[in-house]
N, C-alpha and C positions, 0 to 999 in steps of 0.2 A: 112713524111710517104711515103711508098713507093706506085708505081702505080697501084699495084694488090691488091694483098690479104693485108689487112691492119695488121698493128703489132699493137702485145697487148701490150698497150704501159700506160694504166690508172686504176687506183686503186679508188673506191666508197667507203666511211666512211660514213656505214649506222648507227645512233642511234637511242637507245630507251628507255623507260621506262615507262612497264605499259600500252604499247599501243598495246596487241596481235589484237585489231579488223584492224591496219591499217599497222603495219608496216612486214609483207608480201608482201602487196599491195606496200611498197615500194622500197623492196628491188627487188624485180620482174622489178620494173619497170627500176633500175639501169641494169637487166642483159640484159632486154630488148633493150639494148643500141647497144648488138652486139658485132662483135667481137674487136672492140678497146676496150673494157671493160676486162682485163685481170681477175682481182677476183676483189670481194666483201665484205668488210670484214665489218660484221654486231655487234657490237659495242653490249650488254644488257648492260645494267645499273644497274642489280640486280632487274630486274622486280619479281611481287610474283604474275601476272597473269598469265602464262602458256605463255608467250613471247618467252623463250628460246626452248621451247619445238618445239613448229612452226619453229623455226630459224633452229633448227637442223633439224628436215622432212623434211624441204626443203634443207639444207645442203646437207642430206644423196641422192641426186638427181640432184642433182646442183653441180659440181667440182670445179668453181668458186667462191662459197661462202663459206665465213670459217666465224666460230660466235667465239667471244670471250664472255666470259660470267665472267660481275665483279664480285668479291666476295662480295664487299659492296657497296651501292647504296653513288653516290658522290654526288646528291644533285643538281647538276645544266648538263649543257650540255659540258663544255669545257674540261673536265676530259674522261671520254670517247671518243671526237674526238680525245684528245692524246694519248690514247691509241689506238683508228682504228690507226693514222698517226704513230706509232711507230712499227705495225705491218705492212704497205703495203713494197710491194718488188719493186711496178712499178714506172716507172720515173715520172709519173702526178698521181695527185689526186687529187678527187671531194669531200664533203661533201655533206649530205643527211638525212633531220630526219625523222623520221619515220611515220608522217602523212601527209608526203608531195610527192610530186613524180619529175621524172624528162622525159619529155617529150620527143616525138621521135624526134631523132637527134640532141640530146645534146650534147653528147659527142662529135661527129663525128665536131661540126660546133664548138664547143672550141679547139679540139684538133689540126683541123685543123689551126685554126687560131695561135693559140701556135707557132706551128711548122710551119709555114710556115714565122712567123714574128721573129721566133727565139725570141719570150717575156718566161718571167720568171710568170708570169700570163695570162689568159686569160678571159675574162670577158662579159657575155651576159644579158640579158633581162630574168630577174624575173616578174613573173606577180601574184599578191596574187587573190586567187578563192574564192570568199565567200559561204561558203554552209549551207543550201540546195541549192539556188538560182542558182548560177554559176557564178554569176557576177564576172568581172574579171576587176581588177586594174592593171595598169604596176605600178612597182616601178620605179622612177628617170628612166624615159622612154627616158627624154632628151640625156640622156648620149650613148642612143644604138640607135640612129637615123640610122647611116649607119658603113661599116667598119673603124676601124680607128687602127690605131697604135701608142701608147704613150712612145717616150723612153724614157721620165721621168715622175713621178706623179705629179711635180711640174708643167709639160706644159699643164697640165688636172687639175686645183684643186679642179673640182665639183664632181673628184672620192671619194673625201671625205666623200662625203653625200650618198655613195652606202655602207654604211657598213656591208651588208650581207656579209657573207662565204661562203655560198651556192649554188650562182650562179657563178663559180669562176674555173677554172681550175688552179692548181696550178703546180711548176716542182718540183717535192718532194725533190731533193738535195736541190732548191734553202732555202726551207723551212728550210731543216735539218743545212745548212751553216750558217745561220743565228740565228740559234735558234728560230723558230717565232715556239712558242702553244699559245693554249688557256690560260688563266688564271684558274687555278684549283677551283675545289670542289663547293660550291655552289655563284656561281657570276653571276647573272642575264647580261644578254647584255654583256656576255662573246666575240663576235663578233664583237661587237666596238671596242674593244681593239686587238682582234686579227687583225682585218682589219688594223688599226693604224701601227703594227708591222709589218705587210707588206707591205704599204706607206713607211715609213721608212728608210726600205731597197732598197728603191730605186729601184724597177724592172722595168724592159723594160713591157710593158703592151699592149695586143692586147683585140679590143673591136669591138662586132659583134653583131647586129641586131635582131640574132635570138633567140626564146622564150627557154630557157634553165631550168631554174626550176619553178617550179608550186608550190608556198606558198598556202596547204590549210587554211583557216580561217573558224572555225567552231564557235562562239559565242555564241552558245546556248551547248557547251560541257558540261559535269558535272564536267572536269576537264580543266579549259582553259589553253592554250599555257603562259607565261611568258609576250609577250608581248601583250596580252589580261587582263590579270592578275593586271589592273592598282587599282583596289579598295583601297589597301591598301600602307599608306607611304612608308611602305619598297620597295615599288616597282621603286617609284618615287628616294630612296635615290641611289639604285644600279645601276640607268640609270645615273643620276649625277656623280657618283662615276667611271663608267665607261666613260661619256665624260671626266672627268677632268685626268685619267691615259690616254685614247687614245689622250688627249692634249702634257701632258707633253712627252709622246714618242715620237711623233711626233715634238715637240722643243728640244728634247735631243738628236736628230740624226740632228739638224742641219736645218729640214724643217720648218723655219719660218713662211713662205705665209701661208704653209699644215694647219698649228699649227692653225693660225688666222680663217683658214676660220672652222675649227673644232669648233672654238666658235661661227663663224658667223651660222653655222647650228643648235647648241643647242640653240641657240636665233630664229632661223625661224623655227623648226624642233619641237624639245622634248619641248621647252615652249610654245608654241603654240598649240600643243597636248595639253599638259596637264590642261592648263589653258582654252579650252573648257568646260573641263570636272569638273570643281574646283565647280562650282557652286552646282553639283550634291554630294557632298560630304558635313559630318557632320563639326561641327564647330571645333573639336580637329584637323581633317586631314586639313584642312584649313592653321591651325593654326602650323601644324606642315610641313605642305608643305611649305608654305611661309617662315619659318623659313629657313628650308633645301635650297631653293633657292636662298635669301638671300645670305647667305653663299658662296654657289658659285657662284653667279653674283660676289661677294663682290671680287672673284679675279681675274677678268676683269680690264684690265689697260684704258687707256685712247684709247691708238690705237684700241682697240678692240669697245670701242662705236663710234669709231668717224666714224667709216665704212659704208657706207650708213646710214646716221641716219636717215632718215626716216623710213624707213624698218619699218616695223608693229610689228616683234619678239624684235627689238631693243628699241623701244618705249614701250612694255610691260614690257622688262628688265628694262628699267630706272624705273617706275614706282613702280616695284615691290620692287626693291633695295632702293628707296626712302623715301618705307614707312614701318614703324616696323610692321604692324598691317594689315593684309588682308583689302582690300578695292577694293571701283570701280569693284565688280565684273562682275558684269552682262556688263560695257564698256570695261573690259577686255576680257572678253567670245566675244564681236563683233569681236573687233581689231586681235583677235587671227582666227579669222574664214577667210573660203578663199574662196572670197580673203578677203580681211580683211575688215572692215567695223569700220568707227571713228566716233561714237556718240556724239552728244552734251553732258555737255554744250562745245561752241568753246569761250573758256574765248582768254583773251587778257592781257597783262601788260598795264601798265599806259602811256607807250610809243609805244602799239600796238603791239608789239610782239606776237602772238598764243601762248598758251601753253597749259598745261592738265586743268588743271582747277584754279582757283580765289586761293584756299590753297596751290598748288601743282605749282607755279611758275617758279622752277628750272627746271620743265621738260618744255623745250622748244620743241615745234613745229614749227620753223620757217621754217624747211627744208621742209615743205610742200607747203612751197608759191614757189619755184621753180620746185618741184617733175613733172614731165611729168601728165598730165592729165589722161594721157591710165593706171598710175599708181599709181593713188589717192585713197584713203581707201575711197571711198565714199560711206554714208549712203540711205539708203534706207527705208520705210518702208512699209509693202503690209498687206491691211484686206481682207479678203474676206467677203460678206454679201450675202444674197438669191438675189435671180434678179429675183422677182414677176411673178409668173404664168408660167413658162419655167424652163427646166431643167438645168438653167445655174446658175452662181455665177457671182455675180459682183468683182473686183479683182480693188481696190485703191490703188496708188501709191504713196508716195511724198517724193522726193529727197530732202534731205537737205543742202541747201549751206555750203561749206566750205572755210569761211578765203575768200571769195569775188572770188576764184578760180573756180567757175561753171557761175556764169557769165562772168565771162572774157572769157570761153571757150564756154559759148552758146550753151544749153543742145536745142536740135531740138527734138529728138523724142526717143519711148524708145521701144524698140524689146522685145517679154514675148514669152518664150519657158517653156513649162511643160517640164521637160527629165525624162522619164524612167529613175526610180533609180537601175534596172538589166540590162538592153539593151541598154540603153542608145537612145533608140528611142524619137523624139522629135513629140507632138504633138499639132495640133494648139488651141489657147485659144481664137481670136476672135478680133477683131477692135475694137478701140474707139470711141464713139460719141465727135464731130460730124464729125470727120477725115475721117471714112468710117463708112459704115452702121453695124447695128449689123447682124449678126451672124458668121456661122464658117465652113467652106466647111469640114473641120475635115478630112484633108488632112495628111498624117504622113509625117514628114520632113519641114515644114512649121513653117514659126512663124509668133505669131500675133502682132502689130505693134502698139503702144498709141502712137498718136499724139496730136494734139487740144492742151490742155491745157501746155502740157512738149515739148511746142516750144520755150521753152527760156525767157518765159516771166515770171515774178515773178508772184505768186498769191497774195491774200494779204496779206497772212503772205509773209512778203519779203523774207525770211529767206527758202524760199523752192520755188519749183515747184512740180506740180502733175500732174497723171495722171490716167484715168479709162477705164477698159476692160472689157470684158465678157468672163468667162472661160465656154466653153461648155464640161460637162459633158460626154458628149455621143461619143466625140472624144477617151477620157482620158476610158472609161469603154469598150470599143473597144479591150481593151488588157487583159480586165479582169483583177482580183484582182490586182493590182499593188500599187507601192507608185511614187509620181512623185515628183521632185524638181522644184522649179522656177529659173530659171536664164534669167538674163535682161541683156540687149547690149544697154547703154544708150550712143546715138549718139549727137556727139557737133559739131558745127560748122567746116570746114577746113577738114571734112573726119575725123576725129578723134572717137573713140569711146572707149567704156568700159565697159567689160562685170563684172556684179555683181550678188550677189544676197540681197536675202531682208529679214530684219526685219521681224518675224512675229507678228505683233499686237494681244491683246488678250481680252478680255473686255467683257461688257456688250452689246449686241446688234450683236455684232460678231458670225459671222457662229463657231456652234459648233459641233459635230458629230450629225449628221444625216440622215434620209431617203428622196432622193428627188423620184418621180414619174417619171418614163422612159417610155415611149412609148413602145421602143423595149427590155428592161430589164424586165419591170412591175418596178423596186426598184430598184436605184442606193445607199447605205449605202458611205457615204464623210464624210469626219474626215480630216477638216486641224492641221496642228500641228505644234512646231519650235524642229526642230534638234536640237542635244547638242549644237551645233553653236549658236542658236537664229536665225536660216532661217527657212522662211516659206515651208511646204512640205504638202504633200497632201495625204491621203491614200486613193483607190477608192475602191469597192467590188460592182461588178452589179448583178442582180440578186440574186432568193433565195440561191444559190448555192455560191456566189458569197459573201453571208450573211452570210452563213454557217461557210466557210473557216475564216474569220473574227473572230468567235467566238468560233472556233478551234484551233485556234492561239493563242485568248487569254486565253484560257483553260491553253495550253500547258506552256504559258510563266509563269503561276500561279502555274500548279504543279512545274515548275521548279525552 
């Protein structure tokens, strides 16, 4: 680019369909970009809400944006972006859909980077926004730590796992000389495979830091995005159906490692997702997920399990391939949570070997007895019960051995942070008896600390260590209506530790939704619960107001 006035040098592929409440708001925010942003070229999909109509008013006003309008709706996303990308005239283009936006200084901080590293892509920091909240997740955040420049994909292969298109600057010849589109008409996770076909080809790749697109997530939509959209098998089979074609491209141009670690991520990645969520579904999707996976686990070579096998999505792979018939769901739902968590029972062979269990022999676990401690699926489990006369909860702990590997490493004490499930703010829960005294300065930033009993010494089930806290209430309601996670930092001897979370126990005698009495609230409304995961989490509401919103929400989720 040159030092003055910058050239228009970039082309945005806005799509849509059906979405007039947002995609204005999107395409605004692409011209927003300035003037590296030559045109615009806004993509319908055959909408029948008044989409195109908005596209053209603002057209008629905007010399940048030209709309193309399909004559018949394709049914997925990847058919429209080749149509934007067969219409741009500029040397770069971005992708963009239509409930999403793209944040100031997008352009300018891919473009630059492009050009100045001379890459054939360029690639930044997506952060998905959950709304209403605004809670904000990076994606594979690892990968945009600082600048970097890749002149191969192969000397990077964790770009594998970024398969969006979207955060992406791309140099339109490069695209065109290669032939790299989307997959047409209606193909769910059309972008995995796109991404794939760009690994592929082999480009020079620059990678930059900065927040480049904004993935909204709206979950409570009346019509959800594709990859919200998991209720039904067909969703599960097109995700599959696109890892195994972004496989084989990636082995038919030659990139072996690329190809391997593509399966190593549907084993950490899309089964682990999904197997979260399996328990929440009827017995035919069960029954026909499991089938569908199957299947494609089934053409998984050897080299492909033998790749860290301990891995947590690797052990769920065996598991699942092993057995014709859904099983072990609810140790699968642990194992797949993160970080991952391995349930009893811990059977053995006859010659000591770990495995899955007494029937299930062949899946060995021995690569557990050497796995690093800081990277052990370790179990946890946490109750919460009332803690008499005070507005606080009692919070039970008991870590369960695994395979003789928490004694050998001498579990000393265990760190309990509440986090804000939107802000991520951490508040304190309180001391153990008789380690320190009870209560709780209700300090933000702070964590509270169980010692005493989870010094390392076994209790008398041998087979665990425990420990007991006190969560104070009035820390947690401070922030008003919120939800908060538990996550633990269980410390072992030699400086060592490991951050988990816990089991939520459920029973008789266990804290269940309730009103405790607050001093400063009058009424704190607590609702502990277990995430799809099976982690304990906490929803707080103080005050009447505080009761209110609570029972506004669940209004709202019930008309919905």
């Amino acid at each position: 680019m040159n030092a003055g006035k910058p050239v228009l040098e970039v082309a945005v592929v806005v799509i849509g369909y059906d979405d007039a409440a947002h995609v204005t708001d999107a395409v605004r925010s692409a011209l927003a970009q300035g003037p590296a942003v030559r045109e615009v070229v806004a993509v319908d999909d055959c909408s029948t809400d008044g989409s195109a109509g908005l596209l053209n008013r603002l057209a008629a006003s905007e010399r940048r944006l030209r709309v193309i309008r399909r004559r018949v709706n394709s049914g997925g996303c990847g058919t429209p972006r080749n149509t934007g990308l067969a219409a741009v005239t500029s040397p770069y283009v971005m992708f963009l859909d239509s409930d999403d936006a793209l944040p100031p200084g997008a352009v300018d901080a891919l473009l630059a980077a492009a050009t100045g590293a001379h890459a054939e892509v360029a690639s930044g920091l997506c952060v998905r926004r959950e709304l209403p909240s605004g809670r904000e997740v990076p994606w594979q955040a690892r990968l945009y730590t600082h600048h970097a420049v890749v002149p191969h994909p192969a000397r990077r292969p964790g770009l594998v796992h970024d398969t969006l298109c979207v955060n992406k600057l791309y140099r339109t010849a490069f695209l065109r000389e290669h032939g790299i589109r989307f997959p047409e008409g209606r193909f769910p996770y059309e972008d995995v495979v796109f991404t794939a076909r760009v690994l592929a080809a082999a480009p020079r790749i620059a990678l930059v830091p900065d927040r480049v697109y904004v993935w909204h997530v709206r979950r409570s939509a009346e019509r959800l995005s594709i990859s919200l959209d998991r209720a039904g098998v067909d969703n599960w089979r097109a995700r599959t159906e696109a890892c195994r074609q972004a496989y084989e491209v990636l082995l038919g141009s030659g990139q072996k490692e690329l190809a391997r670690v593509a399966r190593a991520k549907f084993l950490d990645h899309d089964l682990r997702m999904y197997l979260r969520e399996l328990g929440l579904r009827d017995a035919p999707y069960r029954r026909a997920w499991w089938e569908l996976t199957r299947a494609h686990l089934a053409e998984y070579d050897a080299a492909d399990w033998a790749r860290n096998p301990a891995a947590p999505g690797r052990l769920a792979g065996r598991v699942v391939l092993a057995c014709p018939e859904p099983r072990d769901l609810p140790r699968l739902r642990e194992l797949a949570a993160r970080p991952a968590r391995l349930y009893p029972p811990y059977a053995r062979t006859e010659d000591g070997t770990p495995v899955w269990s007494a029937d299930l022999p062949q899946i060995s676990l021995e690569p557990l007895l050497t796995r690093p401690v800081a990277e052990l699926p370790l179990a946890v489990d946490a109750e919460l019960r009332p803690h008499a006369g005070s507005t606080r909860l009692r919070l039970r702990l008991r870590l369960h051995e695994l395979y003789g590997r928490l004694a050998q490493a001498g579990p000393e004490a265990v760190e309990v942070e509440w986090r804000h499930r939107d802000d991520g703010d951490v508040a304190v829960c309180g001391r153990a008896v008789p380690a320190s005294p009870a209560g709780c300065p209700g300090r933000t930033g702070a964590t509270g600390e169980a010692t005493g009993p989870a010094d390392g010494r076994p209790t008398e089930t041998v087979d665990s260590w425990s420990a007991e806290t006190v969560v104070d209430l009035g820390a947690l309601a401070a922030h008003g209506p919120s939800t908060w996670d538990l996550r633990l930092r269980i410390r072992f001897r030699a400086g060592v530790s490991r951050e988990v979370t816990a089991h939520a126990l459920t029973g008789a005698g266990l804290l269940r939704r309730r009103a405790v009495p607050s001093p400063r609230h009058g009424v704190v409304l607590v609702q502990p619960y277990a995430t799809h995961s099976g982690a304990l989490a906490l929803r707080v509401a103080p005050g009447a107001r505080g009761v209110l919103s609570v029972v506004r929400g669940r209004l709202r989720r019930l008309l919905h």
